[in-house]
C-alpha positions as CSV (number, residue, x, y, z in Angstrom):
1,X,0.0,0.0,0.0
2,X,2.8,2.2,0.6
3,X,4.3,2.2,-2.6
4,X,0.8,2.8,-4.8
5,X,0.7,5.9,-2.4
6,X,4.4,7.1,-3.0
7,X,3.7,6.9,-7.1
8,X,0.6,9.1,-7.4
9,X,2.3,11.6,-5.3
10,X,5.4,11.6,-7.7
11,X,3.1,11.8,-11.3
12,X,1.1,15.1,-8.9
13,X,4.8,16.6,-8.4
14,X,5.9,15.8,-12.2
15,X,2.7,17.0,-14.0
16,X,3.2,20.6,-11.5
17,X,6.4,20.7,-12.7
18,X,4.8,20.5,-16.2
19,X,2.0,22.8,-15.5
20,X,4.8,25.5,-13.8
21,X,7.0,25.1,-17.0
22,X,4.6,25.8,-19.1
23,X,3.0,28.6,-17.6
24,X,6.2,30.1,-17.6
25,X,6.9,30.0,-21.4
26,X,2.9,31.2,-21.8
27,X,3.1,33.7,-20.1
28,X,7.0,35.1,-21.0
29,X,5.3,34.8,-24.5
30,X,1.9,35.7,-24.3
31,X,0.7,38.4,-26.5
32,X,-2.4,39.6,-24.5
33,X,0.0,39.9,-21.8
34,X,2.4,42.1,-23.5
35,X,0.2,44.1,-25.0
36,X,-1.8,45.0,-21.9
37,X,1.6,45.7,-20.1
38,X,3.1,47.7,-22.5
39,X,1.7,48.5,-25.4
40,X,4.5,50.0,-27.3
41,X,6.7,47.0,-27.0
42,X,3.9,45.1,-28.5
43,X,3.5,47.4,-31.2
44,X,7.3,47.3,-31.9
45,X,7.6,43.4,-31.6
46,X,5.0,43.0,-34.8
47,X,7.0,45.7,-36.9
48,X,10.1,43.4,-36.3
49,X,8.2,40.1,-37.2
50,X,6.8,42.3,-40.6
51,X,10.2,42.8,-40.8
52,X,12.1,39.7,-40.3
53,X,9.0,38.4,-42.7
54,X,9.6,41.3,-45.4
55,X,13.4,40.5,-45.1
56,X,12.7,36.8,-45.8
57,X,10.6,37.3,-48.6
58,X,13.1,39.2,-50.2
59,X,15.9,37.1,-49.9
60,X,14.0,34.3,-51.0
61,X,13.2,36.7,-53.9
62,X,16.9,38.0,-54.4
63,X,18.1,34.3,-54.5
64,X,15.4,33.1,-57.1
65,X,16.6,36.1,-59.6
66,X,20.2,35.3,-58.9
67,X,19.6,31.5,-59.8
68,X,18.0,32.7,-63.4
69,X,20.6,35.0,-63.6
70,X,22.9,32.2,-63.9
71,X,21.2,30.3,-65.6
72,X,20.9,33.1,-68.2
73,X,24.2,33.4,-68.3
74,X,25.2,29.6,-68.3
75,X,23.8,29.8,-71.4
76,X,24.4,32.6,-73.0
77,X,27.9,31.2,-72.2
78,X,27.5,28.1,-73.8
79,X,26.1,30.1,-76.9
80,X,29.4,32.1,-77.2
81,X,31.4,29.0,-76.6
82,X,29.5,27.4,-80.3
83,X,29.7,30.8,-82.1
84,X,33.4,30.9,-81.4
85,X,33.7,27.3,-82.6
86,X,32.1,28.3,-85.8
87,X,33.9,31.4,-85.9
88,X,36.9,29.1,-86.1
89,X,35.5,25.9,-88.4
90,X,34.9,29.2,-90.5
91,X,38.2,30.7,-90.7
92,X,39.8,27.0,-91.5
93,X,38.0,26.9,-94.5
94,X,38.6,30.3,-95.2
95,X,42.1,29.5,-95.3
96,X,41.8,26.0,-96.9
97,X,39.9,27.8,-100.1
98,X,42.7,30.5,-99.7
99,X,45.5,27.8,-99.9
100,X,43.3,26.2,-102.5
101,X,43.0,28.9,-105.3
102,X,47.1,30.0,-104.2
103,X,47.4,26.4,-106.1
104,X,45.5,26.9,-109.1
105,X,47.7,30.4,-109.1
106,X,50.8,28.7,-109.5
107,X,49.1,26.5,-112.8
108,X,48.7,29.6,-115.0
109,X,47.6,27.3,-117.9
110,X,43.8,26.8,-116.4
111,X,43.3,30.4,-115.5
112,X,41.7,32.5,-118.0
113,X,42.5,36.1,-118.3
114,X,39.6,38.2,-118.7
115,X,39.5,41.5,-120.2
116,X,36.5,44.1,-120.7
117,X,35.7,42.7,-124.1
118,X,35.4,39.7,-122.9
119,X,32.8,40.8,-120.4
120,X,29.1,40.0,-121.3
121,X,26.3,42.6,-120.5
122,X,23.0,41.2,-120.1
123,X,19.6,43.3,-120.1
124,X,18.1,43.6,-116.3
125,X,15.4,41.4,-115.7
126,X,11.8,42.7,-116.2
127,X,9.6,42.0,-113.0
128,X,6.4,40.3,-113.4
129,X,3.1,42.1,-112.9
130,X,1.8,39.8,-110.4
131,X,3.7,41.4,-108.3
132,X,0.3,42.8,-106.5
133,X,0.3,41.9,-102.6
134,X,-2.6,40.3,-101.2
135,X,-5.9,42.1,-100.2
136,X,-5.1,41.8,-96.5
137,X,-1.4,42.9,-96.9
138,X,-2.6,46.2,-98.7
139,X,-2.7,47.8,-95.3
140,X,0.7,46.8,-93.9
141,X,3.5,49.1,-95.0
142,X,6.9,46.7,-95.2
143,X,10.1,48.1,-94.4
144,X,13.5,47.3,-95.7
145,X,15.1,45.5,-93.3
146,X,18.9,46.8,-92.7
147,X,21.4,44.2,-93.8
148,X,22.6,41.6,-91.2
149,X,19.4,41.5,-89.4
């Protein structure tokens, strides 16, 4: 009998310890409590939660944009890396044609000289007259479009 007494006597002290424990972090962090002490410090403890929150939001914001930045420029990089490749292939057979018709220079005997009266004139091409644009393109006014575009 002594020992069933001694147990419900330990869980009473255990479950105030509990209740005390809790009380205290309630009521350190109560709200009501706060804001009925002081008023002020309430007012200035939700303008640093906006503020923490607005700071968050933007850094999650900040890092999204510097991600696609990256990514942006990951490939534009990439992009550079293929023009300059073809910028190259380009200039190799640039240079193979180059070598190729310093050859045939060197074989005078299947170059042909040319002179003016050798050159043929021939009449310029007369357009066609169906040249009309369709009814729905009568409206649009084309531009030339600059060369290299």
């Amino acid at each position: 009998m002594v020992a069933s007494i001694a147990s419900p006597s330990r869980q009473a002290q255990k479950r105030r310890q509990e209740s005390r424990s809790l009380q205290l972090i309630e009521g350190s962090l109560s709200a009501r409590r706060i804001e009925r002490q002081s008023p002020w410090l309430a007012g200035l403890h939700r303008i640093s939660s906006g503020a923490l929150a607005g700071l968050g939001l933007s850094v999650l914001a900040l890092s999204a944009l510097t991600l696609h930045w990256q990514n942006e420029w990951a490939h534009s990089y990439s992009e550079l890396e293929a023009a300059k490749s073809l910028e190259h292939r380009l200039q190799e057979s640039a240079a193979l044609l180059e070598q190729h018709h310093l050859g045939v220079m060197r074989k005078p005997g299947e170059l042909v000289p040319t002179s003016s009266t050798k050159l043929i004139h021939l009449p310029e091409p007369q357009t066609l007259s169906t040249n009309t644009p369709l009814p729905v393109l009568v409206g649009i006014q084309l531009q030339q479009i600059p060369a290299g575009y």
